[in-house]
N, C-alpha and C positions, 0 to 999 in steps of 0.2 A: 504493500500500500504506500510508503515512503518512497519508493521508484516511482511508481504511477505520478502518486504527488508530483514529485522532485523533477518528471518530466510535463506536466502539466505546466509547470511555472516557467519552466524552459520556453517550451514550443509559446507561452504567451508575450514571455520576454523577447523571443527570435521575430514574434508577429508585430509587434510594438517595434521594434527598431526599424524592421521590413518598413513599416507605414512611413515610421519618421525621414529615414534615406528614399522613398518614394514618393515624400513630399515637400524633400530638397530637391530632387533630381526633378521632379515636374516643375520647382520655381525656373520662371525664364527672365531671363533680361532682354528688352528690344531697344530701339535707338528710335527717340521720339522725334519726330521734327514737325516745324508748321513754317508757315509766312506770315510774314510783318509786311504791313502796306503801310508807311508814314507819311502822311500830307503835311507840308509846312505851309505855316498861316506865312511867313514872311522869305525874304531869297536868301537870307543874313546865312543859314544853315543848312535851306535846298538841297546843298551841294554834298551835304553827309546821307543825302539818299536814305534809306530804310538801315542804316548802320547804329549800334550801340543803343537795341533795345536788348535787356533785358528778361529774360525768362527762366523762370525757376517753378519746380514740384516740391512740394512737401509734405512728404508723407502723412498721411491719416491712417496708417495701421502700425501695427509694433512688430519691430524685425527687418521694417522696406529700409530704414537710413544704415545696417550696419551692413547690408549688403555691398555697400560701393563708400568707403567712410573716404572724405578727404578731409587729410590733416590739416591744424596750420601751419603755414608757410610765413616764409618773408619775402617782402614784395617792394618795388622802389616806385617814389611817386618824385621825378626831378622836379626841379626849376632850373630851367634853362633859357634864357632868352626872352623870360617874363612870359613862359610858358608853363603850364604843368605839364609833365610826360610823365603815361600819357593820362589823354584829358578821363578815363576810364578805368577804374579798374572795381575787378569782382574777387572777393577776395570770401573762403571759409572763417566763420566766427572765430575768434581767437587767435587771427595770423598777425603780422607785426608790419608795417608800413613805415621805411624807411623815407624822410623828405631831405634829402641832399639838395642845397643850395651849390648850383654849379654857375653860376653868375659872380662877375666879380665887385656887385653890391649888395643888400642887405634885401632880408625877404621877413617876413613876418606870415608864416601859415597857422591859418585857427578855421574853427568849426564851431561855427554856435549854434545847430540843426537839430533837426531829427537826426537819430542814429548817432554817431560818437560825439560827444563833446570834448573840446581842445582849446589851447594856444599853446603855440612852442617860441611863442615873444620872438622879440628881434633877434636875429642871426647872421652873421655875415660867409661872403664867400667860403663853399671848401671845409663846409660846417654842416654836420646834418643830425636829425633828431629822429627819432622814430616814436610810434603812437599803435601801440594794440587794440585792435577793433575787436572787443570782448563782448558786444550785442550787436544783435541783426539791428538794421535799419538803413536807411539812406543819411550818409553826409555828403552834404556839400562841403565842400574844400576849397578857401579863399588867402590870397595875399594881405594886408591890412594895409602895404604900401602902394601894391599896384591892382587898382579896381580892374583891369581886363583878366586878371589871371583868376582862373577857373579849374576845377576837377569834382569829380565823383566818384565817391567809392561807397559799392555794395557790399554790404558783407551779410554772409548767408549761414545760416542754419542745415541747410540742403546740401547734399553735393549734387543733386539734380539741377544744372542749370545751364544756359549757354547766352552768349549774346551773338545777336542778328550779324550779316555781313551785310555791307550795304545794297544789295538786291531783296536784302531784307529774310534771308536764309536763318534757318534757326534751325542747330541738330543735338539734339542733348542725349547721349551716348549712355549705353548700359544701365537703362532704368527696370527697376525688377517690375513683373505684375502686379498689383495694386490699384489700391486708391492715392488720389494726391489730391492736395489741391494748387489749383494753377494762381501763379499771381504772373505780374506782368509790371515794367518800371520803362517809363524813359525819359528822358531829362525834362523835353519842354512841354508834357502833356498833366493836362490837372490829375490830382488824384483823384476825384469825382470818376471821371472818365479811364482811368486806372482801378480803380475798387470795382468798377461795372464788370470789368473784363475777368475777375478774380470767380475762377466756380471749383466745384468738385468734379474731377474726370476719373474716369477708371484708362488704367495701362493692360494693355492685353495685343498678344500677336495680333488681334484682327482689328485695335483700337489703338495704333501710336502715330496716327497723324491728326496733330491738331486744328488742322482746314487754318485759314486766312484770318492775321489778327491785324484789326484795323483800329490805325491810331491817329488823331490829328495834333499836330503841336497849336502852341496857345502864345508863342512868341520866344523870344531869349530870354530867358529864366534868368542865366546869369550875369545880364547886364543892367538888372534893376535890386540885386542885390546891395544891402549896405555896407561899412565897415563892422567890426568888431566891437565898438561901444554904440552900434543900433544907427548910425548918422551919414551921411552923406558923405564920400569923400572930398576930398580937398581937390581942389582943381588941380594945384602945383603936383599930385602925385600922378599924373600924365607925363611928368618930367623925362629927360631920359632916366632917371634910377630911383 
C-alpha cells in the first residue's frame, strides 16, 4: 500500500511539472508593430515627419515584465552647440543620465516637470553631472541660460516599448502573450488627446498589429517654456553664451 501511495504522488508530481513546462513552452513572444501618422499644426517641426513618438505596453498580468527584464543602464544627454544630444531619449526606471557640458561656456540643466525633478546649477565646460531617473514619467529637460535648448527623457516601467522612425514605423520586439495596456507620448501633442489613445489590448500571434495611431501636434511645446524660477527669460540670454 506504501508503493501504490508512494507512486501515486509521483505520477501526480510528474503531471504537475508536465502542465507547468507545457505552459512555459506554449508562452510565445511576437514583435508588435503599428503606425504613427503625425500632423503638425505648424512647418517649425514638419520636417521630423512621424519621428520620436513614443510607444510602450505595460503589463496587466503577473509574470509578462520578467519575461524580457531590461536593466538600468547609463545613458548621455550632451550639450553641444546649445544643443541637447540627443533631443530624445527612453530610458528603463532607475538608469543614470549623464549631462556633459561639451561647450566651452557654462550651461545650467534642470527639470521642474512631470517625471524627474532637478537642477545640477551652473557648470562650466568639460564638467558633467549625472541624474537617476528613479520614477516613470515624462521630463522635460531645459538650459536656464539658453531658452532654445531643449530635450526629453522617458523613463519606463516596461521594457515593452519603441519609438516611431520618421515614416512613423513603430516595432517593439519580443513581447510575450498577454494583456497590456497601451499608452502612447509625443512631444507636441496634448495629453487630453494622448490619454484618448491609452486602452487595454490583448498580445497574441493572431493580434500584434496595432493598425494606425493618429496624432496631431498642438504647436512647439518647447518654445513657450519658462526659466527655472517660473519667468520669462532674459533677452540678453540669446547672446552668443
Amino acid at each position: 500500500m506504501r508503493t501504490l501511495s508512494s507512486n501515486r504522488r509521483l505520477i501526480l508530481t510528474l503531471a504537475m511539472l508536465f502542465a507547468i513546462v507545457r505552459g512555459a513552452c506554449s508562452a510565445q513572444a511576437v514583435d508588435v508593430s503599428a503606425h504613427v501618422e503625425l500632423t503638425h499644426q505648424g512647418k517649425q517641426d514638419a520636417h521630423l515627419g512621424s519621428s520620436n513618438v513614443v510607444v510602450w505596453l505595460t503589463p496587466l498580468q503577473d509574470g509578462l515584465i520578467s519575461a524580457a527584464p531590461r536593466k538600468p543602464q547609463e545613458y548621455t544627454l550632451a550639450q553641444k552647440d546649445k544643443q541637447f544630444r540627443p533631443h530624445l531619449l527612453v530610458v528603463p526606471i532607475g538608469s543614470s543620465v549623464n549631462f556633459p557640458n561639451m561647450d566651452p561656456f557654462f550651461h545650467n540643466v534642470f527639470s521642474l516637470f512631470n517625471g524627474k525633478r532637478f537642477d545640477l546649477g551652473l557648470y562650466e565646460g568639460h564638467i558633467h553631472h549625472a541624474v537617476q531617473f528613479d520614477r516613470e514619467g515624462i521630463s522635460f529637460i531645459f538650459c536656464n541660460i539658453h531658452p532654445d535648448m531643449g530635450a526629453v527623457v522617458v523613463s519606463l516601467s516596461t521594457p515593452f516599448y519603441a519609438v516611431s522612425t520618421a515614416d512613423g514605423a513603430v516595432l517593439i520586439r519580443s513581447v510575450p502573450t498577454g494583456k497590456y495596456r497601451l499608452n502612447v507620448w509625443a512631444e507636441n501633442v496634448s495629453m487630453d488627446s494622448l490619454n484618448k489613445l491609452s486602452r487595454t489590448i490583448e498580445i497574441s500571434p493572431q493580434s500584434s498589429q496595432l493598425g494606425t495611431i493618429q496624432l496631431h501636434s498642438s504647436g512647439d511645446v518647447m518654445s513657450r517654456h519658462l526659466n527655472k524660477f517660473g519667468e520669462n527669460y532674459d533677452p540678453a540670454s540669446k547672446s552668443a553664451y
